[in-house]
LOFINU-398146 format. One record per residue (C-alpha): x, y, z. Coordinates in steps of 0.02 Angstrom, whole numbers, padded with zeros to 5 digits, always signed. Layout:
// LOFINU-398146
XYZ;...
***
This chain:
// LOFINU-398146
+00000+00000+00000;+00061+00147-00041;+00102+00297+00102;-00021+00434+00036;-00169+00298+00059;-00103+00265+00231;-00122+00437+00276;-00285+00463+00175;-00359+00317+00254;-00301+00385+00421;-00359+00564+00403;-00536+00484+00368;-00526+00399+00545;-00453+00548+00627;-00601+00650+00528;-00716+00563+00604;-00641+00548+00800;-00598+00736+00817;-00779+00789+00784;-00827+00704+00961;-00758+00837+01080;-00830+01009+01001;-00996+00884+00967;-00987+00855+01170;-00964+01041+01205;-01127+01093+01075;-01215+00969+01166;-01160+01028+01354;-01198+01215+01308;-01358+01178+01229;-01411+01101+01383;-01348+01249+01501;-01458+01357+01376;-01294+01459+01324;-01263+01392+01141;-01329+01530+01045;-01161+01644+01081;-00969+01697+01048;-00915+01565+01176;-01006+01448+01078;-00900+01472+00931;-00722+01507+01017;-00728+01334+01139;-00783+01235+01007;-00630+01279+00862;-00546+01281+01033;-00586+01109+01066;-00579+01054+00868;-00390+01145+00861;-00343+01050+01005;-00435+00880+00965;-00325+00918+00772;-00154+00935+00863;-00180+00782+00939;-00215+00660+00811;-00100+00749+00679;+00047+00747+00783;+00016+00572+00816;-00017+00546+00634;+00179+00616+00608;+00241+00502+00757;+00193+00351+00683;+00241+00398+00509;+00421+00428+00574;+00428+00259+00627;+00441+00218+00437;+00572+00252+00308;+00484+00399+00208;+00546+00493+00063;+00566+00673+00036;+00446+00673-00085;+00314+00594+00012;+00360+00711+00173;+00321+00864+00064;+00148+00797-00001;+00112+00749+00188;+00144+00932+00210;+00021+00984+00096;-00134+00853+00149;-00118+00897+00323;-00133+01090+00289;-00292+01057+00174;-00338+00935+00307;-00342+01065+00442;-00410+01184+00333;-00561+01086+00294;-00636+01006+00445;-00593+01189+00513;-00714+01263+00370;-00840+01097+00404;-00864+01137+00584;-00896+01332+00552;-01011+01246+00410;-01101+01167+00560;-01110+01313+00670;-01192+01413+00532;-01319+01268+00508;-01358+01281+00704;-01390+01466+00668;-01222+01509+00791;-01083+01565+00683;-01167+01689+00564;-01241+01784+00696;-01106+01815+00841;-00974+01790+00698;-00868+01969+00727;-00712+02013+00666;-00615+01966+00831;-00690+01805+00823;-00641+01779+00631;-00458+01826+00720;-00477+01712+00845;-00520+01574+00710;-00404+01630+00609;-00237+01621+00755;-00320+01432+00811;-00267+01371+00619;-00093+01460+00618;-00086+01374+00794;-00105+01194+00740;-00030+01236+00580;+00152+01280+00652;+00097+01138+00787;+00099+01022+00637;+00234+01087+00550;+00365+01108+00699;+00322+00931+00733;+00362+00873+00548;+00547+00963+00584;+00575+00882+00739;+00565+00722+00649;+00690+00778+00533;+00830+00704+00644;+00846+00546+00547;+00690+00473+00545;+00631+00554+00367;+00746+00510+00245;+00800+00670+00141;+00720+00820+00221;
***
């Protein structure tokens, strides 16, 4: 099997698992009647950034344990920035639907969004560097 359907199939899994926590949170401020608010929206990409670190940096861990080529370091590179892009877009795609996100959306909190994905972004990326002491072969 080749290494980018490894990590395809495994971004699939880790799709699905990191959805859980910010689900959880919905769920626990829906039922304290708070859920219609900015907190709303900054815990949960809170809890989604987090939830991302996780898993990713796991993702790289077990990656390093195999010999990988440049090659296929750089296209890891790339899916795991779409990656985070797009379950970052998906869940504000879900706090619009719950009729959250478009209305207490403000600039600070498009900020705030925006700072969470440069956070697990160089969270990712420092990771992929510190595996570059001999574990990746040719970065």
């Amino acid at each position: 099997m080749k290494i980018s359907d490894v990590i395809d199939y495994s971004l699939e899994s880790i799709a699905g698992r990191i959805k859980n926590a910010p689900s959880q949170k919905i769920a626990e401020l829906a039922s304290n009647n708070v859920l219609r608010s900015t907190f709303a929206i900054t815990s949960t990409f809170a809890i989604l950034t987090e939830e991302l670190k996780k898993e990713l940096i796991y993702l790289i861990q077990e990656i390093s344990q195999t010999e990988v080529r440049k090659k296929d370091i750089s296209a890891l590179r790339v899916k795991l920035n779409e990656f985070i892009l797009s379950e970052l877009k998906e869940h504000e795609r879900h706090l619009t639907s719950l009729n959250i996100f478009t209305k207490f959306a403000s600039p600070e909190i498009i900020k705030f969004i925006n700072k969470e994905i440069d956070d697990t972004k160089s969270s990712v990326e420092l990771k992929l560097r510190e595996n570059d002491s001999g574990k990746f072969i040719g970065i």
